[in-house]
VOKOLMI-886237 format. One line per 8 residues: number of its first residue (from 1); their letters; for each residue x, y, z of N, C-alpha, C. Coordinates in nm, 4 decimals, padded with zeros to 6 digits, m for minus. Example, Ala and Ser with C-alpha at 12.3 -4.5 7.8 and 13.67 -1.06 7.14 Angstrom:
# residues 2
1 = AS = 01.3190,m00.5690,00.7800,01.2300,m00.4500,00.7800,01.3200,m00.3300,00.7800 | 01.2850,m00.2250,00.7080,01.3670,m00.1060,00.7140,01.2900,00.0030,00.7870
//
This chain:
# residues 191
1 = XXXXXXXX = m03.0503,05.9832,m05.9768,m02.9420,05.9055,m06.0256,m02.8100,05.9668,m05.9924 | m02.7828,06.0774,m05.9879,m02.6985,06.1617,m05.9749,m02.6356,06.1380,m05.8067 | m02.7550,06.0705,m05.7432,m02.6906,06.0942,m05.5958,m02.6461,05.9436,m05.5527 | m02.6571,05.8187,m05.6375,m02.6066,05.7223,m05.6631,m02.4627,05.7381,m05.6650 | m02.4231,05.7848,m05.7405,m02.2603,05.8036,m05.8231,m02.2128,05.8808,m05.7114 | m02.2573,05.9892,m05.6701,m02.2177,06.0947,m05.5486,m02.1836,05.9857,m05.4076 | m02.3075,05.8760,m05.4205,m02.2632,05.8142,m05.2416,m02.1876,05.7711,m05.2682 | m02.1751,05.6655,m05.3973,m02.0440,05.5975,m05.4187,m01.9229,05.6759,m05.4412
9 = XXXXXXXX = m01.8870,05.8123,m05.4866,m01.7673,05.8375,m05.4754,m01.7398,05.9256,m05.3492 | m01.8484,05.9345,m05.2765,m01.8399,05.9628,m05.0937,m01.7960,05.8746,m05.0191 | m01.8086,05.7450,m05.0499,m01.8015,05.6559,m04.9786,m01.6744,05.5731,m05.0250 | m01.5832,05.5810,m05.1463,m01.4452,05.5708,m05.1653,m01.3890,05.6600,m05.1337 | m01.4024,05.8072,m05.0992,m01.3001,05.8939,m05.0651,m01.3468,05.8413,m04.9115 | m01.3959,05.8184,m04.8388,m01.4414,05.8177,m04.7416,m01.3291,05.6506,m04.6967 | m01.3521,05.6007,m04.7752,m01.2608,05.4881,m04.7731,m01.1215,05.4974,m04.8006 | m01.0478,05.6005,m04.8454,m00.9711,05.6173,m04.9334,m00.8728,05.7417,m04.8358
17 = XXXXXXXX = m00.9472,05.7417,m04.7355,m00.9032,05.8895,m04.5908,m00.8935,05.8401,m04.5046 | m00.9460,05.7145,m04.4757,m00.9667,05.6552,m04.3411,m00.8227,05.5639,m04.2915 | m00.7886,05.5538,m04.1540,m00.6607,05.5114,m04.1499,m00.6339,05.3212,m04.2038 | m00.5357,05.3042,m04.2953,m00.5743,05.1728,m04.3419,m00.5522,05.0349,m04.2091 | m00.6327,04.9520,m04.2404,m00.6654,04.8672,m04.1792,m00.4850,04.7701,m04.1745 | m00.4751,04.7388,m04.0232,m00.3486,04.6692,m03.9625,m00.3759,04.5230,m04.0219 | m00.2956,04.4714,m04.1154,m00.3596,04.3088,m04.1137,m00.3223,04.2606,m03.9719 | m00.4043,04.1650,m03.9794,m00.4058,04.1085,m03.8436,m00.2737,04.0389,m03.7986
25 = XXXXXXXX = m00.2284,04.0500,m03.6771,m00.0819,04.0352,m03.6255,m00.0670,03.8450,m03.6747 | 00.0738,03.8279,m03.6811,00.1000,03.7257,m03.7285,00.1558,03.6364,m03.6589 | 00.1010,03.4975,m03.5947,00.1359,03.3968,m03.4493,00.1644,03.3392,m03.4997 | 00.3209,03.3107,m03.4621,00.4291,03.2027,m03.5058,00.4185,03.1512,m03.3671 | 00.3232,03.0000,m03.3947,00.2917,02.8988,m03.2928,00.4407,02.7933,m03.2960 | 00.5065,02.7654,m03.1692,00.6305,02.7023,m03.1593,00.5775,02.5797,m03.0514 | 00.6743,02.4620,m03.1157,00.6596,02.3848,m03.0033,00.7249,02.3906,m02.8715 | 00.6229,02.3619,m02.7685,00.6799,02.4062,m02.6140,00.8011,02.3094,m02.6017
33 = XXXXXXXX = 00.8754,02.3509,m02.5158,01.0302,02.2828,m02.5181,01.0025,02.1261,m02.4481 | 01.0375,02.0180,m02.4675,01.0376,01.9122,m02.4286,01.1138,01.8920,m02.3080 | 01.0047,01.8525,m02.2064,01.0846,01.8099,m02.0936,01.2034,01.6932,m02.1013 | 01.2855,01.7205,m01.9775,01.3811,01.6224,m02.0022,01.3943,01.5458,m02.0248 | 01.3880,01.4303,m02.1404,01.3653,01.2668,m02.1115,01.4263,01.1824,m01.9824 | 01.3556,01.0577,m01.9670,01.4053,01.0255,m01.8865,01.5574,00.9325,m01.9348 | 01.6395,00.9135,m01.8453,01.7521,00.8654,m01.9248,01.7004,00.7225,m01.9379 | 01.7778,00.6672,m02.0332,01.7371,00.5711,m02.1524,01.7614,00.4588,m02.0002
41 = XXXXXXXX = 01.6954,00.3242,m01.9845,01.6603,00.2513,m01.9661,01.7606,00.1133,m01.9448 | 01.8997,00.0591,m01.9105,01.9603,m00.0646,m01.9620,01.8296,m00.1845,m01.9623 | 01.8448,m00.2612,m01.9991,01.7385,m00.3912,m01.9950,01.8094,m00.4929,m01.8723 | 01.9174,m00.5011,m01.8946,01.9706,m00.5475,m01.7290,01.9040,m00.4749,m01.6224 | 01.9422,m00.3809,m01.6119,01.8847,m00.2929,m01.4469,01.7456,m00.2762,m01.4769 | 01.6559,m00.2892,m01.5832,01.5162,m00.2830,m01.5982,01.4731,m00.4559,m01.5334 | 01.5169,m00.6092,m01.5994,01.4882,m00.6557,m01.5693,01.5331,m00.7281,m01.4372 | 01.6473,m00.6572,m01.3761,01.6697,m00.6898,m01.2034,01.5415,m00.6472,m01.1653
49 = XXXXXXXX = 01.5225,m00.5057,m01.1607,01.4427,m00.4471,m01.0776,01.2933,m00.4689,m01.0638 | 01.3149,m00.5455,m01.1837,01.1124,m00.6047,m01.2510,01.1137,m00.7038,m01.1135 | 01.2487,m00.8073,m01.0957,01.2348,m00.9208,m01.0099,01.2727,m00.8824,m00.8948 | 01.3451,m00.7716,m00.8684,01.3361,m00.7203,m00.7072,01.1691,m00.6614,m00.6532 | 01.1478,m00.5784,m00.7376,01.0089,m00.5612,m00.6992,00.9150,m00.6658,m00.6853 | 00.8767,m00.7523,m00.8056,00.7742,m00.8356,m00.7959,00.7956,m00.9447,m00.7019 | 00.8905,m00.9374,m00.6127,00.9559,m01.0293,m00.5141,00.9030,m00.9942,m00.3503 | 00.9104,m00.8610,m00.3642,00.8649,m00.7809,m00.2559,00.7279,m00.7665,m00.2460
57 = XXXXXXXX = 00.6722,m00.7242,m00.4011,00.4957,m00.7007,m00.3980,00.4356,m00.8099,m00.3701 | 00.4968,m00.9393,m00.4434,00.4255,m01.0690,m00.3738,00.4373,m01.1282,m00.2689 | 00.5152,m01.0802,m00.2120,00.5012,m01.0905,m00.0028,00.3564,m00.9868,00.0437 | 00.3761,m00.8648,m00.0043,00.2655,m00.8251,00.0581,00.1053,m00.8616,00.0044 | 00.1366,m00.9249,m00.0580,m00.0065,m00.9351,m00.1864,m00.0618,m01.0945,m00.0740 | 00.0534,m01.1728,m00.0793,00.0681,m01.2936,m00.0435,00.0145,m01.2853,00.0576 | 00.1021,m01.1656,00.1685,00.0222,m01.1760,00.3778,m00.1121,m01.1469,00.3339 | m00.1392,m01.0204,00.2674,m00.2734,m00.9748,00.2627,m00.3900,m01.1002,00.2378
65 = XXXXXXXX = m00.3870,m01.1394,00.1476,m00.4638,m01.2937,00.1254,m00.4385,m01.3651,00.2474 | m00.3286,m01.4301,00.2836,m00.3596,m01.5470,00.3713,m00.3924,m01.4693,00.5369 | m00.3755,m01.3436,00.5213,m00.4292,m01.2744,00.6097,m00.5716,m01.2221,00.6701 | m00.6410,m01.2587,00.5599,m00.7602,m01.2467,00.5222,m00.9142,m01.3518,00.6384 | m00.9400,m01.2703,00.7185,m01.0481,m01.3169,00.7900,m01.1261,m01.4538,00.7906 | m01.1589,m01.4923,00.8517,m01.2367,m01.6416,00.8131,m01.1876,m01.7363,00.9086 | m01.0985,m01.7117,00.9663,m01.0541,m01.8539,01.0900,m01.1382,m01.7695,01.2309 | m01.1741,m01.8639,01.3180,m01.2713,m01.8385,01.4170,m01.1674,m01.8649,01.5321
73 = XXXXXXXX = m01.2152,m01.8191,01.6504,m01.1183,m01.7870,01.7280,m01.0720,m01.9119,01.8484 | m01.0120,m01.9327,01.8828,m00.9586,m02.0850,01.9153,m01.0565,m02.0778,02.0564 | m01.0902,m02.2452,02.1007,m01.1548,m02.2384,02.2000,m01.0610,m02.3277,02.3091 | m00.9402,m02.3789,02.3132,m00.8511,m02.4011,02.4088,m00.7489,m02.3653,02.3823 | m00.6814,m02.4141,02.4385,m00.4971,m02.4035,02.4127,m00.4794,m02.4671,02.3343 | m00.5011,m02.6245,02.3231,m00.4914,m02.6614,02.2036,m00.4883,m02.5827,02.0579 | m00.6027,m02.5503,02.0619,m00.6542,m02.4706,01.9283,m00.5854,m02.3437,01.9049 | m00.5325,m02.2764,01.9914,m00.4825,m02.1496,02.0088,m00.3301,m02.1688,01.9754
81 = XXXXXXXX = m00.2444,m02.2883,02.0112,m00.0985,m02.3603,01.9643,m00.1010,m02.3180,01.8221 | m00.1932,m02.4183,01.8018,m00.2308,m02.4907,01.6109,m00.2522,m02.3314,01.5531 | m00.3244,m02.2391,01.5695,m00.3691,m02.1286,01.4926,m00.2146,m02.0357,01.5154 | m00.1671,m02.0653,01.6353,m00.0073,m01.9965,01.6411,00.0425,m02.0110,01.5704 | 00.1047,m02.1404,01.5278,00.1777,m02.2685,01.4680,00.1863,m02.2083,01.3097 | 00.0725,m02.2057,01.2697,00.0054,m02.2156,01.1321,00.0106,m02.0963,01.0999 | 00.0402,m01.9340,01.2052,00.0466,m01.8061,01.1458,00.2132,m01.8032,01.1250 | 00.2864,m01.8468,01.2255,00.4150,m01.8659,01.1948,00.4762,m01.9582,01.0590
89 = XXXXXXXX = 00.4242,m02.0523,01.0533,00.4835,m02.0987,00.9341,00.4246,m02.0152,00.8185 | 00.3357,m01.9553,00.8073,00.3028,m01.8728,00.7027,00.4065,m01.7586,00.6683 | 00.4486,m01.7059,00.7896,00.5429,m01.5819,00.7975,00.6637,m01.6588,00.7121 | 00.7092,m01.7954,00.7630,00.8103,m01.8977,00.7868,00.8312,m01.8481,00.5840 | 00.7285,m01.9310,00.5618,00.7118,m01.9628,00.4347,00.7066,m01.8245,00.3210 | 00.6213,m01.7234,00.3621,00.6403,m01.6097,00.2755,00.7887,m01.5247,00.2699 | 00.8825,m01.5463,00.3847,00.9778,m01.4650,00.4149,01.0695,m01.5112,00.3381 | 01.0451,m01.6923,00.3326,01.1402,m01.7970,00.2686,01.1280,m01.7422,00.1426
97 = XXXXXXXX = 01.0428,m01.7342,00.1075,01.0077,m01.7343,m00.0501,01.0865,m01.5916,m00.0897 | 01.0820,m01.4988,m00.0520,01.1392,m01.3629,m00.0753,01.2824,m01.3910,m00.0760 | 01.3364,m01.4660,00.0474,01.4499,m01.4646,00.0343,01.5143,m01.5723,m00.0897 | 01.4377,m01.6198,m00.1078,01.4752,m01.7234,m00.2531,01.4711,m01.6149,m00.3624 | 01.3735,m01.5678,m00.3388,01.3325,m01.4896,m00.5147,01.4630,m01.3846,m00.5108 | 01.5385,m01.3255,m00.4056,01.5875,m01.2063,m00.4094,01.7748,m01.2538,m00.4318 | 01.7406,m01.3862,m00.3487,01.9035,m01.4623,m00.3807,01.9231,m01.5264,m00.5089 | 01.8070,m01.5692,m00.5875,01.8130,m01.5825,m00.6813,01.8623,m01.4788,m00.8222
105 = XXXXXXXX = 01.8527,m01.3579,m00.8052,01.8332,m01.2497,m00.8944,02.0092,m01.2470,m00.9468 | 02.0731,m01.2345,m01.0312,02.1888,m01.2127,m01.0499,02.2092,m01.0630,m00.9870 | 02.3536,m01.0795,m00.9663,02.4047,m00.9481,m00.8978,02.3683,m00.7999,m00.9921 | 02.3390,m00.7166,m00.8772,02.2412,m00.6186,m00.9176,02.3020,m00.5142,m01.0380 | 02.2870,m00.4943,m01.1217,02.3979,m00.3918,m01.2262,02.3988,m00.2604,m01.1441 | 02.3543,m00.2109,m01.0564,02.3882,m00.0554,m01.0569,02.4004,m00.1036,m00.8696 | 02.5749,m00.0371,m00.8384,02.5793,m00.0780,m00.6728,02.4725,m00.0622,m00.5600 | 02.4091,00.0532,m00.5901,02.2930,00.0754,m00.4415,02.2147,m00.0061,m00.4785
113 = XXXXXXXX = 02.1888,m00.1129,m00.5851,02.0465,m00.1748,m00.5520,02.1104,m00.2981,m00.5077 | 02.2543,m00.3573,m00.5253,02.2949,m00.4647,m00.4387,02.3029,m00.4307,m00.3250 | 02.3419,m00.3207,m00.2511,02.3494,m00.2955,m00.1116,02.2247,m00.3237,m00.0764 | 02.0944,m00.2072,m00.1375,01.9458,m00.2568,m00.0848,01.9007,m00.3788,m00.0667 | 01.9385,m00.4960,m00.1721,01.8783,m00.6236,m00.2020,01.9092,m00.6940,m00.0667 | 02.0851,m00.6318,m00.0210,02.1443,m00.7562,00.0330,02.0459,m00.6481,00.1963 | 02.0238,m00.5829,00.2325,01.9354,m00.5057,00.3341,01.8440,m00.6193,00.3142 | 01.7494,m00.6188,00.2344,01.6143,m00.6662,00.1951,01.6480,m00.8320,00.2715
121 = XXXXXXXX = 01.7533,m00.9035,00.2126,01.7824,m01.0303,00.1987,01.8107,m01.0504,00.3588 | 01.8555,m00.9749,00.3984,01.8898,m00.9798,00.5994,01.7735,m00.9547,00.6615 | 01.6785,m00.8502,00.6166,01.5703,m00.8832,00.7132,01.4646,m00.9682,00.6625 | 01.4343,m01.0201,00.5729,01.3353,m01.1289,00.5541,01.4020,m01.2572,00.5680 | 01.5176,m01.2557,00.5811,01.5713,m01.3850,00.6388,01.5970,m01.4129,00.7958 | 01.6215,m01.3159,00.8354,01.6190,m01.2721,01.0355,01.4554,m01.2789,01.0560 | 01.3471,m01.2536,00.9445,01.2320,m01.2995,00.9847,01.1928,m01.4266,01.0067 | 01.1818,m01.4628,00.8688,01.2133,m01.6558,00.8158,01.2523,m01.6994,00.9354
129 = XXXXXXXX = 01.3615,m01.6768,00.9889,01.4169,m01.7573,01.0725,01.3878,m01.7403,01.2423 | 01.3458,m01.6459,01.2531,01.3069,m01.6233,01.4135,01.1029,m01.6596,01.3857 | 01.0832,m01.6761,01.2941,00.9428,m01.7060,01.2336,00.9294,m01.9010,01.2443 | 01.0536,m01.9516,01.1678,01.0444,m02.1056,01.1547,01.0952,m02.1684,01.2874 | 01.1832,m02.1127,01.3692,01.2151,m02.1613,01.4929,01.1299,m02.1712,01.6040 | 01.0473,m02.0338,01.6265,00.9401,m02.0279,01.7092,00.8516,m02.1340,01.6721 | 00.8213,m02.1753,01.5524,00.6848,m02.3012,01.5045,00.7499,m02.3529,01.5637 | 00.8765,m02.4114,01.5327,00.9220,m02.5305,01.5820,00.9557,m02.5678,01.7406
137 = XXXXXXXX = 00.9390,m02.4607,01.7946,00.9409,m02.4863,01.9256,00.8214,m02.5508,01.9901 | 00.7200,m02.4180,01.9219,00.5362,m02.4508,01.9559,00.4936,m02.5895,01.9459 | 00.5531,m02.6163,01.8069,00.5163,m02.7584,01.7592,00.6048,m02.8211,01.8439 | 00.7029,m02.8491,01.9217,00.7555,m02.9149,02.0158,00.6846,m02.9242,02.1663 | 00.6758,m02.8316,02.1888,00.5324,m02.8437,02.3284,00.4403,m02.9748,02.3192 | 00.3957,m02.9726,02.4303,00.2574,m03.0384,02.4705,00.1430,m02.9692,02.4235 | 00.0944,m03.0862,02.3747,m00.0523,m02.9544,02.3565,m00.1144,m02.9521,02.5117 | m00.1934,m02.8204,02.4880,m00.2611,m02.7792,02.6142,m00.1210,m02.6658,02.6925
145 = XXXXXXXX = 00.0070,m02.7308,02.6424,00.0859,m02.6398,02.7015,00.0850,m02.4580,02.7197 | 00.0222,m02.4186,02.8112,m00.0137,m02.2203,02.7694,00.1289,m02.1665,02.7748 | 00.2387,m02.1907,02.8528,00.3796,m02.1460,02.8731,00.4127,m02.1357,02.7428 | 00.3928,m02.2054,02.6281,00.5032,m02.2238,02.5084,00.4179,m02.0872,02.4319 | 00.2899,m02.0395,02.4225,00.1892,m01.9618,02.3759,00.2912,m01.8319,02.3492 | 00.3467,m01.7743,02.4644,00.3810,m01.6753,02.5086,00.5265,m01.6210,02.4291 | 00.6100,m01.7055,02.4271,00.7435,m01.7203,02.3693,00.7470,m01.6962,02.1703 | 00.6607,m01.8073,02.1283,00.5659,m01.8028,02.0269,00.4704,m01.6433,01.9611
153 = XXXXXXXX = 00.4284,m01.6102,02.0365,00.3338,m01.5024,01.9996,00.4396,m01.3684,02.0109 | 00.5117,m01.3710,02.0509,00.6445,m01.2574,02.0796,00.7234,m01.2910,01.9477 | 00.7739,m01.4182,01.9029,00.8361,m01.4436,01.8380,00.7959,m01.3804,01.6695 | 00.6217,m01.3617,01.6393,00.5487,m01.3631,01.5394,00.5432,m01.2345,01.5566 | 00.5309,m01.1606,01.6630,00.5261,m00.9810,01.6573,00.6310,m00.9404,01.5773 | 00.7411,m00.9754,01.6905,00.8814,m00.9940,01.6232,00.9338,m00.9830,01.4632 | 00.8740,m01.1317,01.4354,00.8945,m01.1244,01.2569,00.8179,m01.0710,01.1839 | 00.7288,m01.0523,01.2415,00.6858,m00.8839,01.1306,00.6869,m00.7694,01.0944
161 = XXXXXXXX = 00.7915,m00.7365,01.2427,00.8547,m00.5969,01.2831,00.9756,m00.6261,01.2058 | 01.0848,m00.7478,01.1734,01.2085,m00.7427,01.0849,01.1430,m00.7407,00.9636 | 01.0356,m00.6976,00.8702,01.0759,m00.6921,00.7745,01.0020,m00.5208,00.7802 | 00.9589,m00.4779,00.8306,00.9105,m00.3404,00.8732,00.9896,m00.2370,00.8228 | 00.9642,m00.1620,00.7330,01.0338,m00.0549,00.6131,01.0605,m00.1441,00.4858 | 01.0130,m00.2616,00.4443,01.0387,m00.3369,00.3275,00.9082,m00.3231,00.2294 | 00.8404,m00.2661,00.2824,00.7303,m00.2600,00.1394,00.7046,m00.2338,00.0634 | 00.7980,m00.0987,00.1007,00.8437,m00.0227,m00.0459,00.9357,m00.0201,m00.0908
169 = XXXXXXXX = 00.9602,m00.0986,m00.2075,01.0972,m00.1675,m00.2678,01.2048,m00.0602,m00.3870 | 01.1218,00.0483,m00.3852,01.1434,00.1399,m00.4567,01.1980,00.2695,m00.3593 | 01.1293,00.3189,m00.2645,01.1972,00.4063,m00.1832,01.3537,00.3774,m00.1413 | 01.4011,00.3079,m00.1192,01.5532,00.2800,m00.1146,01.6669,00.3344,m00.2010 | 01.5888,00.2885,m00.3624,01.6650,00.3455,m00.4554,01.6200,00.4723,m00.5166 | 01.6114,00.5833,m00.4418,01.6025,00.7394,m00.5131,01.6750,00.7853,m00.5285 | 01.8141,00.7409,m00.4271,01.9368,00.8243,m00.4588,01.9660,00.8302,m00.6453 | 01.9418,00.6892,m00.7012,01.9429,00.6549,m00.8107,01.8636,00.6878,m00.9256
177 = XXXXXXXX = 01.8806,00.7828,m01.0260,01.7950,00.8342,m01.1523,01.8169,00.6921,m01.2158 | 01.8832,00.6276,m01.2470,01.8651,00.5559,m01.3241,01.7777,00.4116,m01.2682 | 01.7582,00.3899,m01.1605,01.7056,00.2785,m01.0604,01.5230,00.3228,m01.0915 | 01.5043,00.5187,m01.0706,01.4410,00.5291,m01.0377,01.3119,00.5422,m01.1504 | 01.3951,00.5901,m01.2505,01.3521,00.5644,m01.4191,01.3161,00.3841,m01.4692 | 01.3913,00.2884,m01.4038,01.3717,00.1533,m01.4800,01.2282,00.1007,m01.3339 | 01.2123,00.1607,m01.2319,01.1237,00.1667,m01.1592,00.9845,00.2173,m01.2162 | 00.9979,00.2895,m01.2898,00.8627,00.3996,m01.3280,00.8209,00.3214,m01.4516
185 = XXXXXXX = 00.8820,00.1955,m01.5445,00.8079,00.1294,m01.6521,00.8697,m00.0396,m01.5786 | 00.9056,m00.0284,m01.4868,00.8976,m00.2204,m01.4563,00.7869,m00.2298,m01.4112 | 00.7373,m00.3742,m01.4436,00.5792,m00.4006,m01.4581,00.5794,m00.4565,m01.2914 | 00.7159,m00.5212,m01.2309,00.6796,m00.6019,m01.1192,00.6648,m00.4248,m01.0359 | 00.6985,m00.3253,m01.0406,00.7259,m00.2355,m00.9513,00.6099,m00.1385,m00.9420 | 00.5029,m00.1797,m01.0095,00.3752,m00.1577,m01.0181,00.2976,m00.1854,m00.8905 | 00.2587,m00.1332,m00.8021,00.2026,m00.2050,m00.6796,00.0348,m00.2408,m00.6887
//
């Protein structure tokens, strides 16, 4: 019994010598610093840019579809006019449409995106129009005519090369934080 009482008061001096225990260090958890917001948003220059974009995306959305495989390949001149004819007025018609949607838009609130628009508005209209003239020439021919083919098929290279750097309706305006911020939540600028 005696050596009971002995471990136990061996084992408090023993406790009682030993170097005392560090409480454990103390982590003052901070919140990490918040990145910059983006600057706040006008609803004017948010909803230009919803309709400059979705103006542009639905040209390419638009060629892509009517671009889309399934016509068989002409077996005269005849047929080869008509399939001309019919890719040009398509150009005719999608270029038209852009240039409506983009002349339509009220004047742009922040200056570089009117400069861009009115860019945008010159070459899909120099398309449109070197696009609807060529039909109308084709469609003026004879059928069977191969001479008119040639003039025509240059004309359609042509208008797809003027709107060539337009697809991305957003690269234009980077100079712009604030263009480039109402870009990053407009729904049309979504591709």
């Amino acid at each position: 019994m005696k050596i009971v009482p002995g471990l136990l008061g061996a084992c408090l001096l023993l406790a009682a010598c030993s170097e005392p225990r560090a409480a454990p260090p103390t982590v003052t958890v901070t919140a990490p610093p918040t990145p910059a917001t983006a600057p706040s948003v006008d609803p004017a220059t948010l909803d230009w840019l919803d309709g400059f974009c979705s103006a542009i995306h639905g040209y390419r959305k638009r060629t892509g579809e009517e671009a889309a495989p399934g016509t068989s390949v002409p077996n005269s001149v005849e047929e080869a006019q008509k399939a001309l004819s019919e890719e040009l007025g398509g150009i005719a018609d999608r270029t038209g449409e852009v240039v409506d949607r983009l002349t339509a838009l009220p004047a742009a609130p922040v200056p570089l995106a009117e400069t861009v628009r009115k860019a945008f508005v010159g070459k899909f209209t120099t398309a449109r129009d070197r696009a609807r003239d060529a039909k109308t020439a084709l469609d003026r021919a004879k059928p069977g005519d191969v001479a008119s083919q040639d003039p025509a098929a240059k004309a359609l290279q042509q208008a797809q090369q003027d709107v060539d750097g337009t697809y991305d309706p957003v690269a234009p305006l980077v100079e712009s934080r604030e263009l480039v911020a109402a870009a990053a939540i407009a729904p049309g600028c979504k591709a």
